[in-house]
Backbone as ProteinMPNN parsed JSONL, in Angstrom:
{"seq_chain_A": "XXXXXXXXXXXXXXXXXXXXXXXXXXXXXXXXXXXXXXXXXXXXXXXXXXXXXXXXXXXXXXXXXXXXXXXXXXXXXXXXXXXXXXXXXXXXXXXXXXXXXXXXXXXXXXXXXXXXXXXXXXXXXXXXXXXXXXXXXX", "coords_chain_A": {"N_chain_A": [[-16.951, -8.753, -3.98], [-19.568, -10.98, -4.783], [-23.448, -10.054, -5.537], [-24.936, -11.77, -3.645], [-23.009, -12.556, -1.729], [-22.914, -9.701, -0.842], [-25.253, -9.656, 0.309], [-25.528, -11.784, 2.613], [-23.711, -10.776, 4.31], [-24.707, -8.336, 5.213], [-26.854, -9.024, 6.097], [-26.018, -10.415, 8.424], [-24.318, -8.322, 9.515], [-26.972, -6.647, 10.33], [-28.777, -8.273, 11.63], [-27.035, -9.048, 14.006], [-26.999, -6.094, 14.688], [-29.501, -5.358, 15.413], [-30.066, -7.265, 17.052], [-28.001, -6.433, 19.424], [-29.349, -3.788, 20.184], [-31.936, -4.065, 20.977], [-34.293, -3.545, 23.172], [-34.887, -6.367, 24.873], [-36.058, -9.245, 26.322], [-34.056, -11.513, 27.931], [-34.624, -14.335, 26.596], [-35.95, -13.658, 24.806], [-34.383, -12.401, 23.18], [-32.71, -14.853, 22.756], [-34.233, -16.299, 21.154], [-34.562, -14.604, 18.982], [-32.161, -14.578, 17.782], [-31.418, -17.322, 17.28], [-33.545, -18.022, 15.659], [-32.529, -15.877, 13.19], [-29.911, -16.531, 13.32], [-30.504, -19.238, 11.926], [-31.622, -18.194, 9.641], [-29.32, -17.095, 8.524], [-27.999, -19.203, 7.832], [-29.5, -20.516, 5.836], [-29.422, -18.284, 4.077], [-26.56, -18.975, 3.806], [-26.561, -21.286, 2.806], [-27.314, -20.747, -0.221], [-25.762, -19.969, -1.592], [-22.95, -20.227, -4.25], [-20.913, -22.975, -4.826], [-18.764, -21.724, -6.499], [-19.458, -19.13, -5.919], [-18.556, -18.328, -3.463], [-15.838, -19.846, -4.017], [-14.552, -17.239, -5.732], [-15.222, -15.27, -4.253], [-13.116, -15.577, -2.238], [-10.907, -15.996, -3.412], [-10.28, -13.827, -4.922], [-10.162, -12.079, -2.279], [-8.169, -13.063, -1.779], [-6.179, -12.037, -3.577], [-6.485, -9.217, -3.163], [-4.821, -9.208, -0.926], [-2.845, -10.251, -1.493], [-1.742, -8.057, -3.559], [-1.83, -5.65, -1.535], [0.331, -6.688, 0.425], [2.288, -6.513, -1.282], [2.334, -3.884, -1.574], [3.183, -2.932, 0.417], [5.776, -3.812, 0.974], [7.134, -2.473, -1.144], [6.515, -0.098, -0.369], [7.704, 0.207, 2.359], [10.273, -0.114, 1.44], [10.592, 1.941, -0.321], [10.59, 4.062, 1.048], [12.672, 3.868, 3.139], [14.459, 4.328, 0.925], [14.557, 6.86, -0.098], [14.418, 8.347, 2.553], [17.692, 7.427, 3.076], [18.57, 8.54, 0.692], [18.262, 11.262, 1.364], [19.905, 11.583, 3.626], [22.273, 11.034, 2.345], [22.443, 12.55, 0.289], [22.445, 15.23, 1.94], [25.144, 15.088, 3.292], [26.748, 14.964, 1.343], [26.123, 17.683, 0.698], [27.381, 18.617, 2.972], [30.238, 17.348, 2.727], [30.636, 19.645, 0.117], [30.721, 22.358, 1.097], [32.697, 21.605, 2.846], [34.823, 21.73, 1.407], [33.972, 24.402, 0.628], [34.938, 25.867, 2.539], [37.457, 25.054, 3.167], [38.926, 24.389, 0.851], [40.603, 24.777, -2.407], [39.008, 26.234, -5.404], [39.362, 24.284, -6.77], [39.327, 22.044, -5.501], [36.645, 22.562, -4.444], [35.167, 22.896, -6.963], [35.456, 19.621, -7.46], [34.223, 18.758, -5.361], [31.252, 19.006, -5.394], [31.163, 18.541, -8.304], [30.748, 15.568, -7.395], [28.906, 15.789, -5.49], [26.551, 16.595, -7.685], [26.775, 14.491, -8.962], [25.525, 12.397, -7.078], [23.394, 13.487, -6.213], [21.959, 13.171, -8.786], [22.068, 10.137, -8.991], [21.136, 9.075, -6.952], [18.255, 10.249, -7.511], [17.362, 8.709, -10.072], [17.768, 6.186, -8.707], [15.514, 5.951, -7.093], [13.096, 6.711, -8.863], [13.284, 4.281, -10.511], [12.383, 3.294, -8.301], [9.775, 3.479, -7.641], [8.191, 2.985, -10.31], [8.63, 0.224, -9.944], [6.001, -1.657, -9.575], [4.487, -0.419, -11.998], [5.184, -1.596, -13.959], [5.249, -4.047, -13.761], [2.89, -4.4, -13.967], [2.048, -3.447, -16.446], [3.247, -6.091, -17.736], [1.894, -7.924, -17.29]], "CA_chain_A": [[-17.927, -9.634, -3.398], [-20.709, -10.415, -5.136], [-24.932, -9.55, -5.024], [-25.422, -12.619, -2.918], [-22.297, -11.991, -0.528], [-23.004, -9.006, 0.156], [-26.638, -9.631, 1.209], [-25.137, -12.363, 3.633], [-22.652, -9.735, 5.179], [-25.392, -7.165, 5.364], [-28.087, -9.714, 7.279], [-25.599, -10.533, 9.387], [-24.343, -7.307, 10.477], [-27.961, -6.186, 10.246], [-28.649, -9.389, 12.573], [-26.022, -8.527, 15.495], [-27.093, -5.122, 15.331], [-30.588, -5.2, 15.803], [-30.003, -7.991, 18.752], [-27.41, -5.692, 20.469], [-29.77, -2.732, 20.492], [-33.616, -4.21, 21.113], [-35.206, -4.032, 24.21], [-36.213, -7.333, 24.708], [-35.854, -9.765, 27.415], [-32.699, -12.381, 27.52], [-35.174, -15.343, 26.418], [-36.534, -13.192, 23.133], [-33.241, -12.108, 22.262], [-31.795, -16.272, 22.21], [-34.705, -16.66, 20.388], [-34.495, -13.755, 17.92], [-31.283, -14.653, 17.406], [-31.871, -18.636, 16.356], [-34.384, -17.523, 14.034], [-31.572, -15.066, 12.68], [-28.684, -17.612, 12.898], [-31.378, -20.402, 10.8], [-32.072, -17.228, 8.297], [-28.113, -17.033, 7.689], [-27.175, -20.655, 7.654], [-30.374, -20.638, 4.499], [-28.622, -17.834, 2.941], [-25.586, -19.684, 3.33], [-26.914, -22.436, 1.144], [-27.865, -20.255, -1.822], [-24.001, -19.186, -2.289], [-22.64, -21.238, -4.858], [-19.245, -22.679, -4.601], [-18.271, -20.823, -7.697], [-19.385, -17.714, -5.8], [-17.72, -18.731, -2.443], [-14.618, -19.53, -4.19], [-15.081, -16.121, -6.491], [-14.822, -14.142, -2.744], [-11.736, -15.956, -1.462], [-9.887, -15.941, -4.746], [-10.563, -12.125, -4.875], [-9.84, -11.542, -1.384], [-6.213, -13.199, -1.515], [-5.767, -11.468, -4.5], [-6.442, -7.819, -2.89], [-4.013, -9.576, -0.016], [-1.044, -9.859, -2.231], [-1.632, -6.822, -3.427], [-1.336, -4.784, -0.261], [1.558, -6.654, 0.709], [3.509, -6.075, -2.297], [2.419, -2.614, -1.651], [3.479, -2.636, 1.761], [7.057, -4.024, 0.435], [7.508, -1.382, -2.273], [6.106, 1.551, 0.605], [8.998, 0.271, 3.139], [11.497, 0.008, 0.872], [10.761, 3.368, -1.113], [10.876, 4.841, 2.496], [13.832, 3.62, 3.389], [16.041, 4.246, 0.219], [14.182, 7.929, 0.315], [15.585, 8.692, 3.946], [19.037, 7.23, 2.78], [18.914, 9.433, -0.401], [18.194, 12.439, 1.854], [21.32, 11.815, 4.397], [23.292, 11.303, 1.333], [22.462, 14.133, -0.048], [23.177, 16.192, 2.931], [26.646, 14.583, 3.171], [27.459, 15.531, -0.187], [26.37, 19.099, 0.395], [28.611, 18.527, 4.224], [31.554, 17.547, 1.589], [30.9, 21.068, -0.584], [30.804, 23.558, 1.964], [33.887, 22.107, 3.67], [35.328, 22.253, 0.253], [34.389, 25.587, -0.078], [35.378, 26.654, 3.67], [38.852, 24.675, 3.749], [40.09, 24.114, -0.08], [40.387, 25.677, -2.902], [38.399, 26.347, -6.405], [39.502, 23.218, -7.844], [38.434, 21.036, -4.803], [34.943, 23.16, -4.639], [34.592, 22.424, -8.097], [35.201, 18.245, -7.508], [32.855, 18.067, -4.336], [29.954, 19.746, -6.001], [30.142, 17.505, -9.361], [30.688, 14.245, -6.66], [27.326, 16.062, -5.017], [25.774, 16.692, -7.979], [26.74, 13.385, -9.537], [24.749, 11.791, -6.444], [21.92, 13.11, -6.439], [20.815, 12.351, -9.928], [21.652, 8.582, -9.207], [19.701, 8.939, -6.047], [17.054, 10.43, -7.973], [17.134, 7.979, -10.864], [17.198, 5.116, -8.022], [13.999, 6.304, -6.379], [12.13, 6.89, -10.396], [13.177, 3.211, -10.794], [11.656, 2.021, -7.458], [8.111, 4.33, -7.713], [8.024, 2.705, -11.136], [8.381, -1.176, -10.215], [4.29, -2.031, -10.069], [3.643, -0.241, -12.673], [5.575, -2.395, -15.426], [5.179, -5.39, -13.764], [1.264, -4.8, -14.04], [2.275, -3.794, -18.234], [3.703, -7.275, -18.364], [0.259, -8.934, -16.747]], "C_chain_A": [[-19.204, -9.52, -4.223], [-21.942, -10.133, -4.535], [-25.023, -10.705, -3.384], [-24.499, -12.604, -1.432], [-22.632, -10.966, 0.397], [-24.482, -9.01, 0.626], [-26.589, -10.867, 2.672], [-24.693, -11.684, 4.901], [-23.628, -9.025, 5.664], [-26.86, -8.159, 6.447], [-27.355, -9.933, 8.086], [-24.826, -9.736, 9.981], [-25.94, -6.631, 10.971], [-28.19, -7.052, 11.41], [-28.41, -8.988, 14.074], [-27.015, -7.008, 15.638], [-28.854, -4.789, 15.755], [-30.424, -6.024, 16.941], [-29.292, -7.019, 19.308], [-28.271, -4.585, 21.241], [-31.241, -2.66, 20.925], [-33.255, -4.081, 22.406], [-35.822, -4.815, 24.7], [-35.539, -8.475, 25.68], [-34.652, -11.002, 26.894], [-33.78, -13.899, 26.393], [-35.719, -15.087, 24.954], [-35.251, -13.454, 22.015], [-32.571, -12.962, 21.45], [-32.878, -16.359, 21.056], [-35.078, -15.949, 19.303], [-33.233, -14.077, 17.509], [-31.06, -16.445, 16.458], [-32.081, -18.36, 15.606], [-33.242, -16.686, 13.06], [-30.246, -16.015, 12.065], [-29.583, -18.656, 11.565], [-31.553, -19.678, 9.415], [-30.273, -17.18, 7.389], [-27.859, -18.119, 7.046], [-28.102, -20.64, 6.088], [-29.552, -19.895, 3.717], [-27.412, -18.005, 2.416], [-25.523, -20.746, 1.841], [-27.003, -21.96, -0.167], [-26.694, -20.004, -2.357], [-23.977, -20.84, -2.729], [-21.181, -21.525, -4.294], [-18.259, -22.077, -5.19], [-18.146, -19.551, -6.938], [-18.389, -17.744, -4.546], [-15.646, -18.803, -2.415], [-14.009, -17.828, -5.074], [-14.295, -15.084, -5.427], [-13.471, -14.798, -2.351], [-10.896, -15.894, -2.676], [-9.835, -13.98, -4.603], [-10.17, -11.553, -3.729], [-8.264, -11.618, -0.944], [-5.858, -12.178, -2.396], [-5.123, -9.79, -3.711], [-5.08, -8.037, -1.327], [-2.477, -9.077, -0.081], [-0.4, -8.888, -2.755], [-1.024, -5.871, -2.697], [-0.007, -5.229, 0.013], [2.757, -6.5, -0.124], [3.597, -4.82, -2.197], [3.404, -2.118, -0.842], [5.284, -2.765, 2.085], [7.741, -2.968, 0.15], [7.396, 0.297, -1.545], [7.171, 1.032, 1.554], [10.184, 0.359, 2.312], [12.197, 1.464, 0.438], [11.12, 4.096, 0.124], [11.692, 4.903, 2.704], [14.984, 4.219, 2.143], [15.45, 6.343, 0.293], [14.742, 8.987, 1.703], [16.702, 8.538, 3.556], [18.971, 7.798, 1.729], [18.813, 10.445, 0.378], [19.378, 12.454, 2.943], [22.401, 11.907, 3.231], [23.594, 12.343, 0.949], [23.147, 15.336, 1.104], [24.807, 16.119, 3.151], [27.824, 14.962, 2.092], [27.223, 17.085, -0.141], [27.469, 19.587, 1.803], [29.778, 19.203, 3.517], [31.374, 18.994, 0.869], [31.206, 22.031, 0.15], [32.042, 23.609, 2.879], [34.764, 21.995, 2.647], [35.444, 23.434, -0.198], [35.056, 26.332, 1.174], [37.033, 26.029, 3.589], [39.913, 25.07, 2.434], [39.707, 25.113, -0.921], [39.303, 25.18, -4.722], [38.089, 24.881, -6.813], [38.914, 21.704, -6.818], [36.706, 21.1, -4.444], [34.312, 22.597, -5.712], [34.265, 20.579, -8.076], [34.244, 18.031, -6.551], [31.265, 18.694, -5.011], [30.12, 18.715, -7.182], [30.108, 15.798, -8.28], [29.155, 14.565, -6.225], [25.968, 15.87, -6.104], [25.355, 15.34, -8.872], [25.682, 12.205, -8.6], [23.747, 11.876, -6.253], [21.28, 12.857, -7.415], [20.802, 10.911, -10.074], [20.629, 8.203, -8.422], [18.135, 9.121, -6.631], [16.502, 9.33, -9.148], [16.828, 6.457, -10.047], [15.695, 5.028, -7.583], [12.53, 6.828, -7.318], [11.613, 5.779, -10.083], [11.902, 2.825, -9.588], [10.298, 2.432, -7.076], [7.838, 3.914, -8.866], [8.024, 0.875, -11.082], [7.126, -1.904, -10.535], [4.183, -2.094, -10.741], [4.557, -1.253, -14.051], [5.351, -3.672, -15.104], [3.841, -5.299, -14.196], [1.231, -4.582, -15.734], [2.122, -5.056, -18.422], [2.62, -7.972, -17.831], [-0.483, -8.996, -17.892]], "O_chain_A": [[-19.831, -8.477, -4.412], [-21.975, -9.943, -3.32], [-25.157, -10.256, -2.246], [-25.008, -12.628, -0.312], [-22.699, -10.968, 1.626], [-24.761, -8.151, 1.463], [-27.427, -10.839, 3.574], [-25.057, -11.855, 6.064], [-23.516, -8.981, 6.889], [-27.565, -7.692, 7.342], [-27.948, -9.632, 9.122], [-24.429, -10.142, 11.073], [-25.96, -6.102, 12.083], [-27.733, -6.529, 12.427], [-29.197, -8.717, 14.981], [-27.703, -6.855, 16.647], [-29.137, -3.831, 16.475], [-30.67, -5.437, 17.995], [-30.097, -6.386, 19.992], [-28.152, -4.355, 22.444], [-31.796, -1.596, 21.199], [-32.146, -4.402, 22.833], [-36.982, -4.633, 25.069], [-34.308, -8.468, 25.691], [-34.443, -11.303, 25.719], [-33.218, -14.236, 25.35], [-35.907, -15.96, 24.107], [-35.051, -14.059, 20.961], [-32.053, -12.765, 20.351], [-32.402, -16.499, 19.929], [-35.9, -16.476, 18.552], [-33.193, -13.669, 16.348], [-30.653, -16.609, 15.308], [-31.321, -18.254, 14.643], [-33.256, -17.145, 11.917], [-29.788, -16.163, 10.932], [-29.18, -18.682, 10.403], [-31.62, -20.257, 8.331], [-30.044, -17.215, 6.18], [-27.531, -18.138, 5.86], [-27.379, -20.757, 5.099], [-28.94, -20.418, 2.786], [-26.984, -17.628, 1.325], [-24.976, -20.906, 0.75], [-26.795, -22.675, -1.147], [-26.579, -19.818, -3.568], [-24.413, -21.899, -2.278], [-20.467, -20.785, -3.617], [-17.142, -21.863, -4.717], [-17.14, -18.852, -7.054], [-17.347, -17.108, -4.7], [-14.74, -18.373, -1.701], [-12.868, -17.47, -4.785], [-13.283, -14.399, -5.579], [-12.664, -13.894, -2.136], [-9.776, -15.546, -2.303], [-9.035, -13.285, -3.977], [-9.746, -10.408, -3.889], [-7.501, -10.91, -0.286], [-5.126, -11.319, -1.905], [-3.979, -9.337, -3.668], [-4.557, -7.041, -0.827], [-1.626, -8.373, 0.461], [0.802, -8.627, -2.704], [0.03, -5.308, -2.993], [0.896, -4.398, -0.09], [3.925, -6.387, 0.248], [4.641, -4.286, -2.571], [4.235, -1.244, -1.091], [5.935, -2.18, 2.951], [8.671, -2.49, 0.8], [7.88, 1.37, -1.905], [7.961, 1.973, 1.479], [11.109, 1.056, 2.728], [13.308, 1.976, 0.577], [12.127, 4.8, 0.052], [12.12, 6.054, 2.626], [16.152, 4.496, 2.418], [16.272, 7.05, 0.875], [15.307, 10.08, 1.678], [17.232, 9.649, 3.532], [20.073, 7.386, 1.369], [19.832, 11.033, 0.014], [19.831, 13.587, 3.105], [23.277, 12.771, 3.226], [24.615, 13.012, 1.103], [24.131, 16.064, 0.97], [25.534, 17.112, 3.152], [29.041, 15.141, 2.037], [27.963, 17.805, -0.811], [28.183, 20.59, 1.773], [30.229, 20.347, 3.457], [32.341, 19.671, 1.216], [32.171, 22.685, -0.247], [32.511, 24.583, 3.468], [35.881, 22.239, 3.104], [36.301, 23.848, -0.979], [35.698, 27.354, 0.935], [37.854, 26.802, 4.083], [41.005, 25.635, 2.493], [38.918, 26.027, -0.681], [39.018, 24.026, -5.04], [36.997, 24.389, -7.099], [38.327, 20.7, -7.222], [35.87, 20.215, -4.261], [33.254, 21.969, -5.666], [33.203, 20.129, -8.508], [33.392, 17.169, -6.771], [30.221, 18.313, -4.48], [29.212, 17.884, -7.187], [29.296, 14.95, -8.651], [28.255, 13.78, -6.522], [24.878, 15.36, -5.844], [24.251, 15.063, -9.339], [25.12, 11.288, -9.2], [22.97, 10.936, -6.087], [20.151, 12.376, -7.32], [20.037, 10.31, -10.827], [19.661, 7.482, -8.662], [17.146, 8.442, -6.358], [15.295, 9.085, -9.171], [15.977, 5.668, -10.456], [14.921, 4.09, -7.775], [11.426, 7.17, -6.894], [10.478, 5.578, -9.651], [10.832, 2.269, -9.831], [9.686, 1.778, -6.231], [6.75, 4.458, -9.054], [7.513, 0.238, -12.003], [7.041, -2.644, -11.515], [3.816, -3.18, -11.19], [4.008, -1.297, -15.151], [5.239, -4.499, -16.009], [3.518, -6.242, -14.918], [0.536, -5.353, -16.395], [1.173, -5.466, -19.09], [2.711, -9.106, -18.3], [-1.574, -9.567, -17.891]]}, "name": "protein", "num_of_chains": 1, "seq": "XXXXXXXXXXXXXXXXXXXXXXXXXXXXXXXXXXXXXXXXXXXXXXXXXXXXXXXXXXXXXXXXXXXXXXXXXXXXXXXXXXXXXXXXXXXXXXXXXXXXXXXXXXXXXXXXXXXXXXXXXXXXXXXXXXXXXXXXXX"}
């Protein structure tokens, strides 16, 4: 936002909060508050439309942002939990490999285990890494 925004934003919280908190009879207050509303609507005028559009271009922007974030933070969540049951499943499979069978089935559930978690782990690189290449290719 720029200089001129934020001196809009800032008179008109400044504004509200001095009316909420005076001491001053209902009839001051409408009329401290006119005067206040007439002082914004002026500083309205001075924003250009350049700057006007400037703030709303900028504000979708930080929009699409978040929600791509907000995408990429449910998703990662999700495959994160389902890499961590996996995992457990695969160490399930070893242990009743090593409690039931023998050597040679110990030995296959452990590389099936260990073969899963480095895809899991290589899945969950990839998808903590999508942003950042798309923002390379920007």
């Amino acid at each position: 936002m720029g200089k001129k925004g934020n001196l809009f934003l800032g008179m008109a919280i400044g504004a509200s909060l001095g009316i909420l908190f005076a001491p001053k009879k209902g009839s001051e207050i409408r009329r401290d508050l006119k005067n206040k509303m007439l002082d914004l609507v002026s500083s309205a005028r001075e924003l250009s439309v350049n700057d006007v559009s400037k703030m709303i271009e900028d504000k979708i922007t930080e929009i699409r942002k978040d929600l791509n974030d907000l995408d990429k933070e449910k998703v990662l969540k999700i495959a994160k939990k389902k890499s961590e049951d996996i995992k457990k499943k695969c160490q399930d499979l070893v242990d009743l490999a090593i409690e039931k069978g023998t050597p040679v089935l110990k030995d296959a559930a452990v590389e099936v285990r260990d073969s899963t978690i480095k895809v899991m782990k290589e899945m969950i690189d990839k998808l903590e890494h999508i942003d950042i290449e798309k923002e390379h290719k920007k």
